[in-house]
N, C-alpha and C positions, 0 to 999 in steps of 0.2 A: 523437508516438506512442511513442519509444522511451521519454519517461517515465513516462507510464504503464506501461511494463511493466517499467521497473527499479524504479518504486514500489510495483507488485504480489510481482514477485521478495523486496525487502527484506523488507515485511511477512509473505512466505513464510516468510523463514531469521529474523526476528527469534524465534520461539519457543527455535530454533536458539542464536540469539547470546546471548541470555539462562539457556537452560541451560547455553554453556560459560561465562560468566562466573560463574555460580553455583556451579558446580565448581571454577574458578578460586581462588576466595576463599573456598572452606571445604572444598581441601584440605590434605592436611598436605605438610611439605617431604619427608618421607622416604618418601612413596607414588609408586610408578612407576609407571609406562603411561602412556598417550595420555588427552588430555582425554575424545575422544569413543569409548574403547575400551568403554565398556558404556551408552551412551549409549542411551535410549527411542527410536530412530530411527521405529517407527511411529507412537506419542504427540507427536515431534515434527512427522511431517510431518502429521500430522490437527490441531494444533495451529495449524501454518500454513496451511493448507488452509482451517478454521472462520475464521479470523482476516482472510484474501483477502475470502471470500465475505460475513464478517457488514461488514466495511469498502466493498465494491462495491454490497452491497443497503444501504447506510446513504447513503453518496454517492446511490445512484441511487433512494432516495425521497426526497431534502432535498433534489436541486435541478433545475434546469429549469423552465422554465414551466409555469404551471396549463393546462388543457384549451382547446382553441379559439383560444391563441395563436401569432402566427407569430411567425418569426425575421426579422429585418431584416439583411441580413450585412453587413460594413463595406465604405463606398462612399463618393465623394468629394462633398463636398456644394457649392453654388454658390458659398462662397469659395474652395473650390480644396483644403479641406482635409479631411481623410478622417476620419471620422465612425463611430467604433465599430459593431460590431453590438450589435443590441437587438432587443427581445421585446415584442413588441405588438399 
C-alpha cells in the first residue's frame, strides 16, 4: 500500500522536479533568489494532478482480467508448495 502511494506522490512532484532542474541549468551564476521564488506553482500542481490521473486511468484500463474471470488467490497446493494467484 504504502507504494502505491509514494509512486502516486513522485509522479505528483515530478512536474515539480523537472521545472527545478530546468531552472537549475539555464540559470546564470550571477542571478539571486531561490530556485522556486517565481515558480508556476498552480501549472505545476495541475501538471501533477493530469500526470496522477492520465497514469491511474492508463494502469487501470491495461490490466486485470477480462469480464467473467475469477481470481484464484495463492494457496498451498498437494505438494506442499504454494502456488501463486491467478485468473481464471
Amino acid at each position: 500500500m504504502i507504494r502505491v502511494v509514494v509512486e502516486n506522490i513522485v509522479l505528483f512532484l515530478l512536474p515539480t522536479a523537472i521545472y527545478v532542474i530546468y531552472v537549475l541549468l539555464t540559470r546564470k551564476q550571477e542571478e539571486k533568489g531561490g530556485v522556486l521564488d517565481d515558480a508556476p506553482f498552480f501549472w505545476l500542481m495541475l501538471a501533477g494532478t493530469a500526470l496522477v490521473f492520465l497514469v491511474l486511468i492508463a494502469f487501470g484500463s491495461t490490466s486485470g482480467g477480462k469480464p467473467g474471470q475469477s481470481y484464484v488467490p495463492p494457496h498451498i497446493g498437494r505438494d506442499g508448495r504454494i502456488e501463486p494467484g491467478e485468473l481464471k
